[in-house]
N, C-alpha and C positions, 0 to 999 in steps of 0.2 A: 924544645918546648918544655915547659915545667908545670905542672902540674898536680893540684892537690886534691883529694879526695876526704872529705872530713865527714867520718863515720863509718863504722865496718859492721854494719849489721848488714842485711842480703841486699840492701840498695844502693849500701857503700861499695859492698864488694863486687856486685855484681857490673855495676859503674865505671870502675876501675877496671874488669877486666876485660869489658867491651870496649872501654877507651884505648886499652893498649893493644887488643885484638887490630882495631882499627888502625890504628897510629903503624903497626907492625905490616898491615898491607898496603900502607903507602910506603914503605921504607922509610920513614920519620924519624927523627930524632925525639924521643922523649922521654920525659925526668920524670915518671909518677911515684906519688908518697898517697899511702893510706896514713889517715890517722885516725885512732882508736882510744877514745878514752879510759875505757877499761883497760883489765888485765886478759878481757877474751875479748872473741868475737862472736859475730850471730845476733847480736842484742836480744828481744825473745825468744830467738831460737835456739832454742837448749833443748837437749835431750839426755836425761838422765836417767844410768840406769843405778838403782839402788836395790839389793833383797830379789836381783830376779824379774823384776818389775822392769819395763823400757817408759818413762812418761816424761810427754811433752810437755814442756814450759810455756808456747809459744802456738804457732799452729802446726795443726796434724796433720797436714799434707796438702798438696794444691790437685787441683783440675786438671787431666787432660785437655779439656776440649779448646784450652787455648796452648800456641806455639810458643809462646815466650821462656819458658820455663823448662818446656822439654829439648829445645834447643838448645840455652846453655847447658840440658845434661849431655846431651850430646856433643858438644865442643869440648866440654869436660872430660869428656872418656866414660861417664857414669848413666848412660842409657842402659847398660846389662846389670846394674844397680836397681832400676828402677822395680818397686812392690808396687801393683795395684791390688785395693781393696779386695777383699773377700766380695763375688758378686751379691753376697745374701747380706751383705751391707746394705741395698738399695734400699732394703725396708726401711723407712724412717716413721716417727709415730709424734704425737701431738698431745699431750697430757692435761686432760679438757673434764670436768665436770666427774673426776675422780677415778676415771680410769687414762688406759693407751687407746687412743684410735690410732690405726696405719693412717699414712698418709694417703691418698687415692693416687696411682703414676697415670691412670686412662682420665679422658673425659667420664667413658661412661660408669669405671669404679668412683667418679667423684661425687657423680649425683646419687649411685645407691650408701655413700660413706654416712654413717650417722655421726660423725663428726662434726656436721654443721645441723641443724635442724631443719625441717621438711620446708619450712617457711625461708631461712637459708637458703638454702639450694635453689629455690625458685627466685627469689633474688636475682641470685649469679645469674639468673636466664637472661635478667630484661639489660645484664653489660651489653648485651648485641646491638640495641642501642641506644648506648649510652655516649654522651658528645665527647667526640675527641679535643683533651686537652692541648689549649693556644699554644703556639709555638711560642717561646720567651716565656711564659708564665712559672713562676718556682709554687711549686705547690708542695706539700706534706707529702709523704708517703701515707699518712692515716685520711687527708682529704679526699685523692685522688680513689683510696680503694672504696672510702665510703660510695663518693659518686658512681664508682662504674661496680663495686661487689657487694653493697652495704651494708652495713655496720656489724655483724656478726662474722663476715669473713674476715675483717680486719681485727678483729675480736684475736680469734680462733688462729689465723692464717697467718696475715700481713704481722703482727703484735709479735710473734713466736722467732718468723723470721729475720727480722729487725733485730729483734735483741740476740739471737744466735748467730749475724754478721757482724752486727757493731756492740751489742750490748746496746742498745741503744733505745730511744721511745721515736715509736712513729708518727705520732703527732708535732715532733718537730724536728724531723729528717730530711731534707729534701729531695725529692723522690729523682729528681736529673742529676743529682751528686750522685747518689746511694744505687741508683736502678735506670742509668739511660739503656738498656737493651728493652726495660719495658715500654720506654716511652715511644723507641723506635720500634716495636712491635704492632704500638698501640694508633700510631700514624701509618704502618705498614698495612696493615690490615683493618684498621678500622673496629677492632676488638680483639681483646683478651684471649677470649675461646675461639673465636676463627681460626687467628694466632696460633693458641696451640692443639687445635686437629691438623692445621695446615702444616705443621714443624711435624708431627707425628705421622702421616702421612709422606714426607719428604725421605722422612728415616726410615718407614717401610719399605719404600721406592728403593734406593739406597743399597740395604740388606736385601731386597729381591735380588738388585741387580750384580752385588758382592757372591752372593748364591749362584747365580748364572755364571759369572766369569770363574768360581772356583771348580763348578761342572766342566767347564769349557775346556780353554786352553792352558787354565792352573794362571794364568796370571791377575795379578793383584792393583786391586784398587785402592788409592789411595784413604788413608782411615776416617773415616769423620766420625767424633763422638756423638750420641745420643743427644736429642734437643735436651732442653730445658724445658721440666714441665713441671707439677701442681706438688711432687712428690720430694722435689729440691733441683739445682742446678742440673745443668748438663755435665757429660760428662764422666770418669772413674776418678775417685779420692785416689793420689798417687804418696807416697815416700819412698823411705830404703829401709834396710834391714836393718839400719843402727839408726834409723832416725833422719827425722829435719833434718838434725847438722852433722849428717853424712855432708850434703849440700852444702853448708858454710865451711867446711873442712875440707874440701875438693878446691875451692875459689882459695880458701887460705894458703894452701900447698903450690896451688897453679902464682900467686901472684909472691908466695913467699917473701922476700926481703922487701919488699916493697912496702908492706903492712908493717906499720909501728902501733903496737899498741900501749897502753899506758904513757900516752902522747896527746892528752887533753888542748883542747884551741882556746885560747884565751880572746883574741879579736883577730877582725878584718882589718886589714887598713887598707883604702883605694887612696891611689894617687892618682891626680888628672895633673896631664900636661898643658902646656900654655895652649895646645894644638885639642887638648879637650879628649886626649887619650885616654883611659887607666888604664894603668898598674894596679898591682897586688904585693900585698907584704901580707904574711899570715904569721900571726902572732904562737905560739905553742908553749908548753912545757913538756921537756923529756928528760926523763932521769935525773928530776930534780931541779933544772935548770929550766930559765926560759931564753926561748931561742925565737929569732924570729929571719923568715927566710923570703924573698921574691916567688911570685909566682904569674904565671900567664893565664893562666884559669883556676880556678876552685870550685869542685862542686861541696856544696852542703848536701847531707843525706844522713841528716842526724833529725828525730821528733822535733815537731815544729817548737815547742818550747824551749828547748836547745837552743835551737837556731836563733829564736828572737834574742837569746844572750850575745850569742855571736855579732848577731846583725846590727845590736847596739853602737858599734862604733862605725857603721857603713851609713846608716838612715832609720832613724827614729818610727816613721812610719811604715818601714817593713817589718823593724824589728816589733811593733805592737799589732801589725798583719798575723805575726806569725804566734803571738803570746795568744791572739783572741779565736784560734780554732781550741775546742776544746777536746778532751778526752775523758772517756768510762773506764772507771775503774773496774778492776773484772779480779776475781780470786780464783783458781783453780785448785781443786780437792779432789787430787787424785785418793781412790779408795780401791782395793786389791780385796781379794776372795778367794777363799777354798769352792771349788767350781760347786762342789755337794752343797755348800754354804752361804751360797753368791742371793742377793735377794731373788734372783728369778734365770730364764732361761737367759738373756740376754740376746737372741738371736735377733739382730737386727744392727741397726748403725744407732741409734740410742733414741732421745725424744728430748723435744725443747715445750718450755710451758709457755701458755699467755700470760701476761701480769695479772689478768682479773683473777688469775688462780691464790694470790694474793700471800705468795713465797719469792724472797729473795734469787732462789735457785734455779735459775734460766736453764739449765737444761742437763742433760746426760748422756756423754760418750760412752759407746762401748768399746771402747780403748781394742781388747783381745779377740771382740768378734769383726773388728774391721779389718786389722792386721796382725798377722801371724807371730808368734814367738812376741808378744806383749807385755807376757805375765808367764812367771815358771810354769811348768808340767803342772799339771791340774788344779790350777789360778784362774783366774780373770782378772781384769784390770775395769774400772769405770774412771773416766774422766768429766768431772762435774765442774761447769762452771755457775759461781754463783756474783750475785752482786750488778755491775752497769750503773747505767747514767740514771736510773730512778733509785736506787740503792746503795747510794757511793760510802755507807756507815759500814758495809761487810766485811772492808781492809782493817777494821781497826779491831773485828772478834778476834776470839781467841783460836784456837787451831778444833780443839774441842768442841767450842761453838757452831763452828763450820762443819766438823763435823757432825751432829747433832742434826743441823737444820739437815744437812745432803742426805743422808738417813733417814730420816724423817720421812722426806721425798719419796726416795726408794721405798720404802715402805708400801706408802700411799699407792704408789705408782705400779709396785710388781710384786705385790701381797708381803713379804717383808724384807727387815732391815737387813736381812743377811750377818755372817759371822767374821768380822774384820778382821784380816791379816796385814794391811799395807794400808800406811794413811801419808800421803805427803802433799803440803797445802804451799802454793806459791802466789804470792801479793802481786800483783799491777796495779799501784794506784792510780797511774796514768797508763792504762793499758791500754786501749784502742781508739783511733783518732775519729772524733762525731765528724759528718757533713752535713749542720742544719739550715734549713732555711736563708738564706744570702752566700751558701758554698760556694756554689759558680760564679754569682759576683764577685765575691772576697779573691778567688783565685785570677779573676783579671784583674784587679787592683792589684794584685801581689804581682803578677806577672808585669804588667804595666811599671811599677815603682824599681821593679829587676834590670828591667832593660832597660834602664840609665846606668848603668854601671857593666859594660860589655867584660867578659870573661868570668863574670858570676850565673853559677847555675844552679837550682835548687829544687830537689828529691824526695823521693820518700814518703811514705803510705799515709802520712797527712794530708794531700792534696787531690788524687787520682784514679784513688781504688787503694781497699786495704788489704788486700787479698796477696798472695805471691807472684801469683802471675799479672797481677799489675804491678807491682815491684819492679821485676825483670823486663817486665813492657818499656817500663819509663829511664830502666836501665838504656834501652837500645836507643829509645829517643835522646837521652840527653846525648850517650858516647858520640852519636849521629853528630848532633848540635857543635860540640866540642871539636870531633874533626874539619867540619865547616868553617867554623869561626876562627880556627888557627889556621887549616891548611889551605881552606878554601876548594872549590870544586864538587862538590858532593849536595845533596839534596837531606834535608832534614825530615824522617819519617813525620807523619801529623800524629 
């Protein structure tokens, strides 16, 4: 069987290497090619060190609390690789009305936070009951929290976290793209706050019981991370000591010759037999040359823009499926500091603002206080994103500008500008894929229009979650998909 994989960023590769995982425990014969249009791989995932400094291009690390991802470290060999966060990262803060508020992690630190205002917080009481949103209905992420938190938690809250996942605005999000564990919370329980005493109480349960079997007989229960609650996801922020693409350099090494990079795709071509089969011929250039080769399957696992060029010569209406999800631009401004000189203590995980604060500058990592060795011996590192889908003019300041505004911030935010040692600014004009309002329709249309064309599979943090660990999720579902449809027998994860 033959086999293409087009795109080598972590959904390409990871793709590939659950494909061949799989193909390998049937004893299969198969022919896998990654292709990579670049001269690297990883696509955002970059991790560069420059002056001492370690900073991310891309994202700073994924979640425990889901298996996707720490499983292939593990099949990789790189689970004794793995850095979890600094625990005094948990603090997260909110950048509201000209200072930091913490984030609240309890019910009962949320209602004495003055974060939200007194009239706020009593708000949040009457979610208990508020009507559970119709099954099928696509509603905003800013509707839904009006109705059940209103208007100031979505202010303050909802507004902060939208833009620090997608960059994005929550008035036109849609909240079963962007958020189905809320909505399955919010039919689970019947509320918000039920929801989460009843998830915090499970995890006390939990750690009692973790307590008693380590008094006991020392044997060990299985680990479950910390719920998700008001103060950010569940979970610990995970990477490695040289970064993300530790990770895309593990999958590189593991799939080796297989991966062509600077092997850009020009088209698809399906062939259907008189019997209403296809085929595949995948069009490429490499080293100059174009080449064009049979194939039995191809996944696509390149941004959906991409894709729709590809899919141009496959059908008209997937390839304008895939041109009409849209993307936030987002800039990162990493800034470095002499620790005496740094604008403030930095002890926490950083803070993200709301728009009504009415700065470009969605928020602030603190790069050195998550993870260790960040920034030289008595440095620090902040990682600032500015810019998104209300702000898309940030890509075209200048590096100065940017930095200016991020400074600014810092200022504002932790009494001052601090004394610059390390400034490095990187553009994503298309940086992070939206899921607005018609996502989930758009994705059965897209799915629907797919499967007319049997051996075409398609990938990638456009569609399913933008996170890593949906990456690697959608990694194991397609490789799934791919042994079925070739070898037959096996069952396709949902």
């Amino acid at each position: 069987m033959r086999v293409f994989v087009v795109g080598g960023g972590i959904s390409g590769l990871a793709t590939a290497f659950r494909i061949r995982e799989r193909f390998e425990k049937r004893g299969a014969p198969l022919d896998l090619r990654v292709l990579e249009a670049e001269d690297r791989l990883g696509g955002k995932i970059r991790s560069e060190q420059a002056a001492g400094y370690l900073m991310e291009w891309g994202p700073n690390g994924f979640l425990d609390s889901k298996p996707h991802t720490l499983s292939l470290c593990r099949d990789l060999h790189l689970d004794r690789e793995l850095l979890p966060s600094d625990p005094r990262a948990r603090k997260r803060f909110i950048f509201s009305r000209g200072r930091l508020h913490r984030v609240p992690e309890t019910p009962g630190a949320f209602f004495r936070s003055p974060l939200l205002t007194v009239r706020g917080r009593i708000r949040i009481v009457k979610e208990l009951w508020a009507g559970v949103t119709p099954v099928g209905s696509d509603t905003s992420v800013a509707e839904f929290g009006r109705r059940r938190l209103g208007p100031e938690a979505v202010e303050k809250l909802l507004d902060p976290m939208v833009s620090g996942i997608f960059a994005g605005d929550p008035q036109v999000m849609s909240l079963e793209a962007c958020f189905p564990r809320i909505l399955e919370l919010e039919r689970q329980y019947g509320s918000l706050v039920r929801a989460m005493v009843s998830l915090m109480r499970e995890h006390k349960r939990l750690r009692r019981a973790q307590g008693r079997a380590r008094q006991g007989d020392g044997s060990a229960l299985s680990h479950k991370a910390a719920p998700a609650g008001p103060a950010g996801p569940g979970g610990t922020l995970t990477s490695f000591a040289g970064g993300m693409e530790q990770l895309v350099a593990a999958l590189a090494k593991s799939l080796d010759r297989l991966v062509l990079t600077g092997s850009p795709v020009l088209a698809l071509l399906p062939e259907r037999s008189r019997e209403g089969a296809v085929s595949w011929r995948i069009r490429f250039r490499r080293e100059g040359e174009e080449r064009e080769e049979p194939a039995d399957a191809v996944v696509l696992a390149v941004p959906a823009y991409q894709a729709a060029v590809i899919l141009a010569s496959v059908d008209s209406s997937l390839s304008e499926g895939m041109r009409a999800i849209p993307y936030s631009p987002i800039v990162v401004v990493g800034l470095g500091f002499p620790r005496q000189d740094a604008p403030g203590s930095l002890d926490g995980f950083g803070f993200l603002i709301p728009h009504a604060e009415g700065t470009p500058v969605l928020g602030s990592l603190w790069s050195s206080s998550i993870f260790p060795a960040r920034a030289p011996e008595g440095c620090v590192l902040t990682r600032n994103m500015v810019g998104g889908f209300r702000n898309p003019w940030v890509v075209e300041r200048s590096d100065a500008e940017l930095e200016a505004l991020v400074t600014g911030v810092l200022e504002r935010a932790l009494g001052t500008p601090g004394k610059l040692a390390f400034r490095k600014v990187v553009r994503h004009p298309k940086g992070i894929p939206l899921y607005p309002l018609g996502h989930v329709q758009r994705l059965k249309d897209l799915d629907a229009r797919a499967s007319r064309f049997p051996g075409l599979y398609i990938t990638g943090n456009a569609f399913r979650g933008v996170a890593l660990n949906d990456c690697t999720r959608e990694a194991e579902r397609i490789a799934a998909r791919v042994e079925e449809d070739l070898l037959g027998g096996t069952q396709s994860p949902q």
